[in-house]
Every structure is written in structure tokens, then in C-alpha cells.
ROGU-478402 format. One record per residue (C-alpha): x, y, z. Coordinates in pm, whole numbers. Layout:
ROGU-478402
<atom u="X" v="Y" w="Z"/>
...
END
This chain:
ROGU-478402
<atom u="8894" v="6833" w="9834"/>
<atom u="8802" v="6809" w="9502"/>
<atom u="8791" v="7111" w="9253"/>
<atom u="8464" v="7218" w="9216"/>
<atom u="8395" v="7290" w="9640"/>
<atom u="8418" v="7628" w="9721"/>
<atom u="8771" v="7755" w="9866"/>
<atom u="8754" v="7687" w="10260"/>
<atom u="8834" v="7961" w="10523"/>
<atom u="9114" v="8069" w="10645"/>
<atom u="9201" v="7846" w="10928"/>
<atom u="9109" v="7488" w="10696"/>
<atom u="9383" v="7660" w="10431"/>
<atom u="9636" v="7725" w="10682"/>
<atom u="9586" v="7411" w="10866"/>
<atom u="9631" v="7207" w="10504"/>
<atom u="9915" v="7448" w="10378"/>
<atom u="10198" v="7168" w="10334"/>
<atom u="10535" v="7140" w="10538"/>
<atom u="10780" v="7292" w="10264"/>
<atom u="10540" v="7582" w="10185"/>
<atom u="10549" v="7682" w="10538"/>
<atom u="10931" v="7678" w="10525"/>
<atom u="10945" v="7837" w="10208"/>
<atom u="10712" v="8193" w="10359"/>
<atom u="10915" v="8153" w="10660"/>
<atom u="11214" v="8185" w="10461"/>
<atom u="11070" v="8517" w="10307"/>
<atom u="10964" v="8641" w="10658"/>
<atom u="11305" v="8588" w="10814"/>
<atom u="11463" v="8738" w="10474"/>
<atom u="11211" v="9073" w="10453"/>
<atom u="11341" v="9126" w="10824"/>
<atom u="11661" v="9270" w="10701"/>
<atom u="11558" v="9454" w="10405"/>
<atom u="11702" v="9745" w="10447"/>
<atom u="11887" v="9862" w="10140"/>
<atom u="11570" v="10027" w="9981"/>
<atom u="11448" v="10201" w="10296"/>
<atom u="11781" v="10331" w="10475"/>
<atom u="12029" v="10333" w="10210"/>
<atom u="11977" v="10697" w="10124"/>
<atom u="12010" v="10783" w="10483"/>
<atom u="12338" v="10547" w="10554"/>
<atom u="12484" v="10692" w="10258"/>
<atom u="12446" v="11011" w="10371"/>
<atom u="12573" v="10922" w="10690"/>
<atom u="12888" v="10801" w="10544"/>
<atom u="12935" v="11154" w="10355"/>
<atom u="12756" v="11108" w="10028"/>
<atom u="12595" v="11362" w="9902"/>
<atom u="12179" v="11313" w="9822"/>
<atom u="12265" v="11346" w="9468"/>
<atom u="12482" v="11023" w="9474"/>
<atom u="12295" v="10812" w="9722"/>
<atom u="12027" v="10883" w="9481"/>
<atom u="12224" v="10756" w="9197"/>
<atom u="12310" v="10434" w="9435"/>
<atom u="11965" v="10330" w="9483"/>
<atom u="11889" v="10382" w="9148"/>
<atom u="12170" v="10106" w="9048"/>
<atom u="12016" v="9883" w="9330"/>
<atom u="11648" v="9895" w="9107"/>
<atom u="11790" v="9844" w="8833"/>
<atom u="11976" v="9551" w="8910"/>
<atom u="11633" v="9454" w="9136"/>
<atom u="11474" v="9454" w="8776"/>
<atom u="11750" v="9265" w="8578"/>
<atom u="11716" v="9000" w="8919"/>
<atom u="11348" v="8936" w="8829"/>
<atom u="11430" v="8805" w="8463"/>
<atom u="11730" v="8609" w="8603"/>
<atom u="11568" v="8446" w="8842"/>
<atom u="11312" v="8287" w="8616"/>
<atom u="11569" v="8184" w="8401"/>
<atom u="11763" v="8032" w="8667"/>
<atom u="11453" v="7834" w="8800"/>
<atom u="11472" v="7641" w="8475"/>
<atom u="11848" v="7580" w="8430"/>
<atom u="11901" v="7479" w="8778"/>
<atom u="11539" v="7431" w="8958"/>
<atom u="11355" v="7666" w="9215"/>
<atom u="11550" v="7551" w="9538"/>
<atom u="11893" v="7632" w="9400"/>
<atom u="11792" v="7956" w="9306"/>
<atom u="11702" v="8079" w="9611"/>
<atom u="12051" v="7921" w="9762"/>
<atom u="12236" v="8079" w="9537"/>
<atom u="12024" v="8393" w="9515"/>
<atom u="12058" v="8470" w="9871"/>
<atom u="12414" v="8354" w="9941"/>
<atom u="12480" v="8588" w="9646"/>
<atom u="12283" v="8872" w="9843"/>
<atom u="12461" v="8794" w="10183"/>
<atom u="12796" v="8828" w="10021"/>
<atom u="12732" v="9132" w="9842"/>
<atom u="12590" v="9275" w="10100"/>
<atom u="12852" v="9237" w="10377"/>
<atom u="13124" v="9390" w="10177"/>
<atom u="12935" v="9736" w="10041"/>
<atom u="13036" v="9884" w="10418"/>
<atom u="13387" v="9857" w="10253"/>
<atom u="13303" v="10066" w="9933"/>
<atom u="13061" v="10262" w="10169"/>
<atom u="13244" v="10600" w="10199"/>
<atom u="13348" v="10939" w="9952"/>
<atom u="13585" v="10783" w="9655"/>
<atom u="13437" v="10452" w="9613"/>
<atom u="13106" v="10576" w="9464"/>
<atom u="13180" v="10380" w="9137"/>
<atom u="13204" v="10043" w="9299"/>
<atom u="12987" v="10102" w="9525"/>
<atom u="12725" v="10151" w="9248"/>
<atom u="12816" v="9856" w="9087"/>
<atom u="12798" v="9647" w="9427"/>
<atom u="12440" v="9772" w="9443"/>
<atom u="12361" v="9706" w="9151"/>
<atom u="12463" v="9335" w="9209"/>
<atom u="12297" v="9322" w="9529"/>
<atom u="11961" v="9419" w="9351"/>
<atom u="12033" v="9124" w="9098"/>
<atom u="12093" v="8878" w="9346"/>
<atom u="11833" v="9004" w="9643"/>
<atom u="11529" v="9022" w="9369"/>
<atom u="11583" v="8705" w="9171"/>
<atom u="11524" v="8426" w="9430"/>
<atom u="11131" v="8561" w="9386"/>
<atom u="11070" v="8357" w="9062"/>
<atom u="11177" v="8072" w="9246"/>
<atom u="10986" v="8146" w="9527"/>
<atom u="10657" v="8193" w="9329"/>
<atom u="10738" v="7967" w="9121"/>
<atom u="10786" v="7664" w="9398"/>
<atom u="10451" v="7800" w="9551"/>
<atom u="10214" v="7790" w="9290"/>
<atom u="10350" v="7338" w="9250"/>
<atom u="10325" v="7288" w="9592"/>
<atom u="10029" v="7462" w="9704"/>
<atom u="9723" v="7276" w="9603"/>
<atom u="9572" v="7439" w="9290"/>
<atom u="9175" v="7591" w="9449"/>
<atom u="9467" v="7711" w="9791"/>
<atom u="9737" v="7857" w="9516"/>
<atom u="9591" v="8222" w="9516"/>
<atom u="9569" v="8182" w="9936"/>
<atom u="9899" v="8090" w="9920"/>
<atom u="10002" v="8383" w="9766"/>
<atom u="9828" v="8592" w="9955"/>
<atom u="10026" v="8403" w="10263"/>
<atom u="10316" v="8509" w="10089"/>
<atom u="10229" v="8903" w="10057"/>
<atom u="10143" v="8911" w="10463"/>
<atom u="10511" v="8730" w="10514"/>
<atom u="10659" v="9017" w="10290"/>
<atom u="10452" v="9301" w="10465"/>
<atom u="10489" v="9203" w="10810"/>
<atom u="10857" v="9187" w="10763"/>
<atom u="10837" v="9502" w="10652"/>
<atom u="10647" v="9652" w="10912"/>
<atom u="10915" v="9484" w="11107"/>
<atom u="11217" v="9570" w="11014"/>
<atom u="11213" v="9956" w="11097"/>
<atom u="11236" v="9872" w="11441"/>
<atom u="11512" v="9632" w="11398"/>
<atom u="11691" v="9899" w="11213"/>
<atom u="11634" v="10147" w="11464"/>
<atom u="11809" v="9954" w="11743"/>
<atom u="12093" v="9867" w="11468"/>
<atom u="12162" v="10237" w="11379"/>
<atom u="12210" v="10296" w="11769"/>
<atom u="12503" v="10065" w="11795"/>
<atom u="12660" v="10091" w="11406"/>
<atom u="12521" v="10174" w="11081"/>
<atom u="12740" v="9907" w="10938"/>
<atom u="12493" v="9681" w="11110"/>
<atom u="12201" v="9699" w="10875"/>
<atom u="12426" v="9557" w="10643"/>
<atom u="12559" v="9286" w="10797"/>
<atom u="12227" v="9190" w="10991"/>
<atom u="12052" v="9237" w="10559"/>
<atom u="12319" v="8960" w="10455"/>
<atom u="12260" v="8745" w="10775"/>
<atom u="11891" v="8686" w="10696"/>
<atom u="11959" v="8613" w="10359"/>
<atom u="12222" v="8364" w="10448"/>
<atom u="12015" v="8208" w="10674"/>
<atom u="11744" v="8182" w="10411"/>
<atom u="12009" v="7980" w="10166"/>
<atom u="12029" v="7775" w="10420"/>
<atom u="11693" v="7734" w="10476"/>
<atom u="11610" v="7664" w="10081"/>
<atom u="11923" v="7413" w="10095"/>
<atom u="11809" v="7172" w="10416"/>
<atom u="11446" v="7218" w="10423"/>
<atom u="11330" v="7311" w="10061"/>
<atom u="11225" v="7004" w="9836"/>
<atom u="11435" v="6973" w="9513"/>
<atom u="11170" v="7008" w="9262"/>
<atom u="11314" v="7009" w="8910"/>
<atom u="11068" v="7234" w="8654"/>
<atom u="11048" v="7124" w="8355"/>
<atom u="11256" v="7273" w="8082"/>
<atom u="11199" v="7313" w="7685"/>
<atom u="11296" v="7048" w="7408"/>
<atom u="11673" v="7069" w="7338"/>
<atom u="11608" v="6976" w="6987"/>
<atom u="11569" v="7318" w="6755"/>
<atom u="11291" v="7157" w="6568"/>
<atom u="11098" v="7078" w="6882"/>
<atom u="11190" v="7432" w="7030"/>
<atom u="11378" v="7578" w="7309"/>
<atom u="11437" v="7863" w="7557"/>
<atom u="11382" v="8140" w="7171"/>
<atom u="11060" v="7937" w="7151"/>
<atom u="10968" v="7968" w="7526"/>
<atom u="11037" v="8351" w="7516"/>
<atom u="10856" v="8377" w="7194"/>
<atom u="10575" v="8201" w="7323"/>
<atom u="10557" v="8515" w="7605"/>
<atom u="10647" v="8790" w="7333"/>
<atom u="10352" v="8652" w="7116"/>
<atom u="10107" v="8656" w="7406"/>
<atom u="9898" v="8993" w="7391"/>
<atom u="9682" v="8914" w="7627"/>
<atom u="9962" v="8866" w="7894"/>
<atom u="10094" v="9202" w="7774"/>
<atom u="9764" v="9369" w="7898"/>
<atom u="9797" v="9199" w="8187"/>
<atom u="10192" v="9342" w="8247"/>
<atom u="10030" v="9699" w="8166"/>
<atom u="9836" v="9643" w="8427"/>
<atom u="10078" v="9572" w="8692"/>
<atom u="10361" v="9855" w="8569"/>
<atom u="10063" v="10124" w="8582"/>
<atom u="9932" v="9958" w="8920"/>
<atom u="10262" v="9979" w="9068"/>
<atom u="10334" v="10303" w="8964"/>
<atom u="10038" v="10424" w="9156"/>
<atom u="10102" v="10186" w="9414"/>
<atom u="10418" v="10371" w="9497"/>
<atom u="10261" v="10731" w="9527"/>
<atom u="10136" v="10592" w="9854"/>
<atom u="10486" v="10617" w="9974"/>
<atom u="10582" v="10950" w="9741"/>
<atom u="10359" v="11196" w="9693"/>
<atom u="10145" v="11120" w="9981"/>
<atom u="10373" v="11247" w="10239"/>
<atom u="10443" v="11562" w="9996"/>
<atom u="10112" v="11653" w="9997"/>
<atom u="10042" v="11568" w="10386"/>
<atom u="10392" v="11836" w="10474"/>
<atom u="10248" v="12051" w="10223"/>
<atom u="9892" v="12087" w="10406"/>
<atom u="10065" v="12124" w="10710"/>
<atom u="10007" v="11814" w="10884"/>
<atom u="10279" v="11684" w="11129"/>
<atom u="10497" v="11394" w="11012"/>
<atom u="10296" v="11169" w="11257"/>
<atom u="9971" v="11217" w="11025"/>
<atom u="10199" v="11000" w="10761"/>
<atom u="10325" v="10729" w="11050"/>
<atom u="9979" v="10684" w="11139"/>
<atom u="9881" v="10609" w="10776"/>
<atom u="10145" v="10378" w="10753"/>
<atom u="10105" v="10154" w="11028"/>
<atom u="9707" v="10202" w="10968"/>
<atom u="9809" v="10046" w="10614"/>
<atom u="10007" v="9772" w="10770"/>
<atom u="9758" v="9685" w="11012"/>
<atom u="9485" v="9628" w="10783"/>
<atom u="9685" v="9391" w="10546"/>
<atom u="9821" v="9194" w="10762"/>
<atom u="9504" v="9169" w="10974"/>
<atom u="9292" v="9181" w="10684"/>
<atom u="9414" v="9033" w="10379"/>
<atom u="9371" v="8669" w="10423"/>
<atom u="9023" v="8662" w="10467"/>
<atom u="8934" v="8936" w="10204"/>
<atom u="9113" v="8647" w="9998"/>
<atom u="8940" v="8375" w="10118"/>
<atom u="8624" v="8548" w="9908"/>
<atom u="8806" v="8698" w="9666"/>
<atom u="8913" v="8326" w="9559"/>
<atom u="8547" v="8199" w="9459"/>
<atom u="8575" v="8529" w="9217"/>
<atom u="8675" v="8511" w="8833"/>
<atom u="9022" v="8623" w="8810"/>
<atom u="9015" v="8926" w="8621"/>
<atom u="8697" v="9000" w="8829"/>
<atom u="8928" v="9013" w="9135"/>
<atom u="9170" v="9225" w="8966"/>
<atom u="8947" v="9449" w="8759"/>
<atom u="8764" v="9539" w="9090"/>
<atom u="9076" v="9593" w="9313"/>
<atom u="9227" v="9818" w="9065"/>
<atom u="8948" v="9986" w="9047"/>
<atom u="8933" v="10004" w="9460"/>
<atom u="9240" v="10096" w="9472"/>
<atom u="9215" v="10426" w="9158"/>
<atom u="8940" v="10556" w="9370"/>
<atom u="9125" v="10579" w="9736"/>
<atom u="9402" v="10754" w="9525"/>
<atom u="9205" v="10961" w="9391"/>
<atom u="9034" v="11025" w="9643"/>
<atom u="9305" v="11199" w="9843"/>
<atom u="9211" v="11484" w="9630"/>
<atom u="8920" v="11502" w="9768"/>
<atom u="9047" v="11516" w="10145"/>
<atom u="9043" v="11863" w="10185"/>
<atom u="9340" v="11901" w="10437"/>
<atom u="9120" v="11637" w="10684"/>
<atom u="9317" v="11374" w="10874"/>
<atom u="9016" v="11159" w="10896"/>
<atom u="8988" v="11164" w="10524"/>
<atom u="9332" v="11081" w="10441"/>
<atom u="9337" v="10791" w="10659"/>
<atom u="8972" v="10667" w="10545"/>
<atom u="9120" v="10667" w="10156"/>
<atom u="9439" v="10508" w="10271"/>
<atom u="9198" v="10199" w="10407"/>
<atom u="8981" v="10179" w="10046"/>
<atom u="9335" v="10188" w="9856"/>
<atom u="9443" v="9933" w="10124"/>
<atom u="9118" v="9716" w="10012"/>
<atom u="9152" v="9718" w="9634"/>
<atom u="9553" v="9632" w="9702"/>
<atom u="9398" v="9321" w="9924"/>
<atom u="9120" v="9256" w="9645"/>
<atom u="9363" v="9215" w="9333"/>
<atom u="9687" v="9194" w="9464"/>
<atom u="9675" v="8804" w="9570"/>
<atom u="9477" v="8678" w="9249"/>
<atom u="9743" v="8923" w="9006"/>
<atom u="10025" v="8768" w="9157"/>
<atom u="9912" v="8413" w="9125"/>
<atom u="9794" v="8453" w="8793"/>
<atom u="10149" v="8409" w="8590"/>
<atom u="10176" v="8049" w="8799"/>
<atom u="9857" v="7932" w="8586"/>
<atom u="10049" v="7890" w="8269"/>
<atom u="10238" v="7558" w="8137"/>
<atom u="10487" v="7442" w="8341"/>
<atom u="10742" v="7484" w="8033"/>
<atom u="10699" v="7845" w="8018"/>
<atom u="10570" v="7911" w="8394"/>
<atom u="10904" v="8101" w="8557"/>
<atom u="10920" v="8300" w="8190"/>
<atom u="10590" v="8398" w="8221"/>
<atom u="10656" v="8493" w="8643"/>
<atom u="10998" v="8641" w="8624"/>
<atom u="10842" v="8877" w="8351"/>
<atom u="10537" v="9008" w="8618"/>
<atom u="10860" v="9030" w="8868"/>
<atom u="11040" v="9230" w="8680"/>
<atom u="10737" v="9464" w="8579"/>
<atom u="10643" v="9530" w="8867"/>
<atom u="10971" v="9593" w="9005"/>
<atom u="11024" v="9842" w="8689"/>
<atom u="10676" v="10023" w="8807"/>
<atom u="10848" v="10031" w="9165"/>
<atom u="11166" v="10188" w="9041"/>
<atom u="10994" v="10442" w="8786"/>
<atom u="10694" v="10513" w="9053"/>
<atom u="10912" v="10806" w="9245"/>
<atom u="11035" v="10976" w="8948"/>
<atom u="10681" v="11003" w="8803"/>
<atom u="10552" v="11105" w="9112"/>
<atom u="10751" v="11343" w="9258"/>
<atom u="10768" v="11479" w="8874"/>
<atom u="10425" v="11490" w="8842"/>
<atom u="10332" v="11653" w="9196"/>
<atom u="10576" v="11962" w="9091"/>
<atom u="10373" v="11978" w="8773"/>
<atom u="10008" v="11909" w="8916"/>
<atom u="10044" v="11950" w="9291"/>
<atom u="9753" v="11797" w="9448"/>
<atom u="9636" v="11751" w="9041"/>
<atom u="9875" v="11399" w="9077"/>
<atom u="9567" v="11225" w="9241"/>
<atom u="9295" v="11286" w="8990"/>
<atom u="9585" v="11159" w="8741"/>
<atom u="9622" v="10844" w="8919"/>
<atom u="9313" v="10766" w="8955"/>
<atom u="9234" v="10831" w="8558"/>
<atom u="9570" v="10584" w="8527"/>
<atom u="9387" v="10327" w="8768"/>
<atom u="9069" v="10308" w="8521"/>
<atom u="9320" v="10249" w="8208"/>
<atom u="9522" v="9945" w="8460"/>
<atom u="9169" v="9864" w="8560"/>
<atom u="9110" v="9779" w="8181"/>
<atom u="9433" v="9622" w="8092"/>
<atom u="9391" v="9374" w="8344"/>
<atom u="9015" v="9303" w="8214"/>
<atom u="9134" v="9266" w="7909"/>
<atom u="9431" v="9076" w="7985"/>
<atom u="9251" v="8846" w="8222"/>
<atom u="8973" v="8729" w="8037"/>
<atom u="8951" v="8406" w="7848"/>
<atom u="9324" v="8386" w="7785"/>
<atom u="9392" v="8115" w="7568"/>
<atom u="9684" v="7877" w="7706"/>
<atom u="10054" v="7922" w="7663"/>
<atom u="10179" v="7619" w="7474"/>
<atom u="10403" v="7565" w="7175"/>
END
């Protein structure tokens, strides 16, 4: 297939998707299965006799070591290659992880932050790697498919693992620690036997030529790309209101706490049914097209659950058109850092990871901050924020001009 066709369907890009690709998103399937330390921390920790006040501060240390991870890992990629990240990222993860049951109770809350906080470094930087290894060994008109593969691999594991976690909790809490390192053990293993050891290339050792200062000045210099990481810390920000002050607002109208289960798994259900064909369009779409649009999309369902009223019906009909614009520019966004040189590639990728996992980690405090402040005002503020990401990533997007020294 030669680069000007248009991008086939879905079945022709699954069918071509190579060998160690399919490995690699089965690796993040298996991994996003026991991903638990985000979702059920707060409530083992509480279980174990924290109070709310210092699980709170324990998760907290987990995002920000999730952030540090994301600039590690890209760094990592090119001292010691994609496939050895992700070994040593999750064996990292899978030892950290089996030993926080130890620090897990009242009078170890100090290590236990800082185990967290390590297990957020390791868990989050194998995703460099990950992207990184995608976007050489997908074919370039499949690479924003294959990302898109990669998002439903990541969300159905998430719609999964509640219910793994449920049976877990039943028998020991301890469990969804010990099953969390498993997986990621299992994925080292994975990355170590089935991965291919493809070696990135790295900067000139000579200072005159440049180096790793030149590679990260190369990114600092870049304004465009900074639009573009605007975008994705105000898009995530927003992104995460889905999951804050959405149910505030549906216990706050009265609604039972099924209304918000049935917007979740609505949610799910649409990306994971959805997304790879809305991509196989998107695809034949300018890039910052794709992500102007989506962003866009996904502003007006936010701020459209202003508008619902108190209805059911309408809450779940905005979820689906925030749903769309997340399917419309989230694929194309988070290929878009693997189109740069392959000198500065994981730089330029481990700097959208860690973005957007800074948006994830500041998303709660600005929402539940802002919904005591504005009540149901948060939505109409969000939505005013997705215009101004909408134009960051326009503006970031267009006619960037190439990241070399």
C-alpha cells in the first residue's frame, strides 16, 4: 500500500497489524486488567484504617510519581531502547506493588507514600516505550489506527477490571495488589520474549554535534508543540470532570447512583464499540482537523450537561457527543508526538505523557473546586476551556515545521 491510497477499514488494518504490535496491545490489555491503584486505593486504604484525608494524600504521591514516570520513560527509551523499558518498567511496578500491603496499615503512612509514589514512576513510564515502539512498527498511513487500537486495549481493561476487583475484595483486599503486580510481571515478560529489540536512535555524543541539552532544547524551543501540550493539559482536565463533577451534580439532582453506572458503561460501550471505525475516517482528516473538531465535540457535550435540566435522557445523550469528540481527536492527538525525528521522538512523547497525566492529576482538584464555587456553573466553564484547547491544538497542529537540530 503505497502512501497516497486512502486508509483501509477496519478489518484490512487489523488483518495487516504486524505480529509484535499485536503482542505489544496485548501486553497493555493484560496490564490495564489489574489497574487498580487509581480506582480502589482510596477505598483499600480506608479499609486498612486510614483516614480519607491520608488516602487522599497517598494517591496524590501515586500521580505525581505517574507524572515524573512519563518523562522517565522517554528518557529511558533512548538510553536503553523501547523493549527494556517496558521490562524494567513493569518488573519495577510488580515489585513495588506486592510489598505496599506491608506498609498498608496506620504508622506506615510515610513509606507508604513514598512506595506510591514509586509505583506511579514505574507503572506510568513503560507508556513512552509503548508509544514509542508503536508508532516504528505500525506502518506509517495505519500509525494513528494503531493508536487508536491501543486506547480500546486501555479502555476495555478498564471496563474490565472492576469486576475482577470485585471478586478480589470478596476473598482479600490484599489481592488487588498482588493480582496489579501479577499483570505487570507478566507484561515484562511479555516485552522480554516476544517484543523485538528495536534500538532508537540516540543524539551525537560529541558536544559540538549536540546531545540529550540539545534534544531537550530542541522541544523547549518548539512553540508550536507547546500549543499542542496546552491542548492536551486543558483537554484532560475536562476530560476528568466526566468522572468528578458529573456524579456531584447527578447526587445533587437527585438521581440514584445507577443514573452514573449507566453513563459509565454507556461511555465504555461506545468506545470500545465505536472508536475504531470513527478512526478509520477520522484518518483521511488533517491532523489538527481531527483534533480541533473533537475538542470541540467534546466542549459542547460538557457543556452541555448544563443544559440537562435534571433529565436522565439528556445526561446520557451529552455523555455520547463527549464520548464522540474523545473518539474524534483522541487517536490522531496521541499519535501526533510519534511524527517527529526519530532523535527527539520519545522526548517529544514522554512530554504529551506526562501532560496529560499532570491534567489527570490536577483535573479533581479543579473540579471539585470549581463545582463548590459554580455548582452546575462548572459546565459552561468547561466548555469555554474546550474552545481555548480547541484553539491550542489548531494552532499547535498546523503546519508545524520539523523537529531537527
Amino acid at each position: 500500500m503505497t502512501t497516497t491510497e486512502k486508509p483501509a477499514g477496519v478489518l484490512a488494518v487489523l488483518r495487516r497489524t504486524p505480529t509484535p504490535v499485536r503482542y505489544l496491545l496485548g501486553g497493555v490489555l493484560v496490564n490495564q486488567l489489574g489497574a487498580f491503584v487509581q480506582t480502589f486505593m482510596v477505598l483499600y486504604l480506608v479499609f486498612r484504617g486510614f483516614s480519607a484525608g491520608q488516602a487522599g494524600v497517598a494517591i496524590a504521591a501515586y500521580s505525581v510519581g505517574s507524572v515524573l514516570g512519563g518523562l522517565a520513560g522517554g528518557e529511558l527509551v533512548h538510553r536503553i531502547g523501547p523493549r527494556a523499558t517496558i521490562a524494567a518498567a513493569m518488573a519495577g511496578s510488580a515489585a513495588i506493588l506486592s510489598v505496599i500491603p506491608v506498609f498498608g496499615r496506620p504508622g506506615f503512612h510515610v513509606p507508604l507514600m513514598a512506595a506510591l509514589l514509586l509505583a506511579g514512576l514505574a507503572t506510568q513510564s513503560y507508556r513512552p516505550a509503548a508509544a514509542v515502539l508503536l508508532s516504528e512498527l505500525m506502518p506509517g498511513d495505519d500509525r494513528v489506527m494503531g493508536f487508536s487500537m491501543m486506547r480500546i486495549a486501555l479502555n476495555l481493561g478498564a471496563a474490565l477490571s472492576p469486576l475482577i476487583a470485585a471478586g478480589l475484595i470478596l476473598l482479600d483486599w490484599n489481592l488487588l495488589l498482588w493480582f496489579d503486580a501479577a499483570t505487570a510481571l507478566l507484561y515484562a515478560v511479555v516485552a522480554l520474549r516476544l517484543l523485538p529489540d528495536h534500538r532508537v536512535e540516540r543524539e551525537p555524543a560529541s558536544p559540538k554535534e549536540g546531545g540529550t541539552r540539545t534534544a531537550y532544547g530542541i522541544l523547549l524551543r518548539d512553540g508550536r508543540f507547546w500549543f499542542f501540550l496546552a491542548s492536551v493539559l486543558i483537554g484532560s482536565v475536562i476530560y476528568v470532570q466526566y468522572t468528578v463533577s458529573l456524579p456531584l451534580k447527578i447526587t445533587a439532582e437527585g438521581h440514584s447512583a445507577g443514573l452514573y453506572s449507566v453513563v459509565l458503561v454507556t461511555a465504555s460501550a461506545v468506545l470500545i464499540l465505536c472508536e475504531l471505525k470513527i478512526t478509520s475516517y477520522v484518518t483521511r482528516w488533517p491532523g489538527h482537523v481531527a483534533a480541533t473538531a473533537g475538542t470541540v465535540l467534546m466542549g459542547l457535550g460538557v457543556a452541555g450537561f448544563g443544559l440537562s435540566g435534571g433529565s436522565a435522557v439528556a445526561l446520557v445523550v451529552c455523555t455520547v457527543v463527549f464520548v464522540f469528540g474523545i473518539m474524534v481527536n483522541g487517536p490522531t492527538m496521541f499519535a501526533y508526538p510519534s511524527t517527529f525525528p526519530a532523535a527527539v521522538k520519545a522526548r517529544y512523547i514522554s512530554a504529551h505523557q506526562a501532560t496529560f497525566g499532570l491534567g489527570m492529576a490536577l483535573g479533581p482538584l479543579f473540579g471539585v473546586a470549581a463545582w463548590v464555587a459554580l455548582g452546575n456553573g462548572v459546565w459552561w466553564l468547561c466548555g469555554a476551556l474546550g474552545l481555548v484547547a480547541a484553539l491550542c491544538a489548531l494552532l499547535g497542529m498546523t503546519a508545524r515545521r520539523p523537529a531537527t537540530a
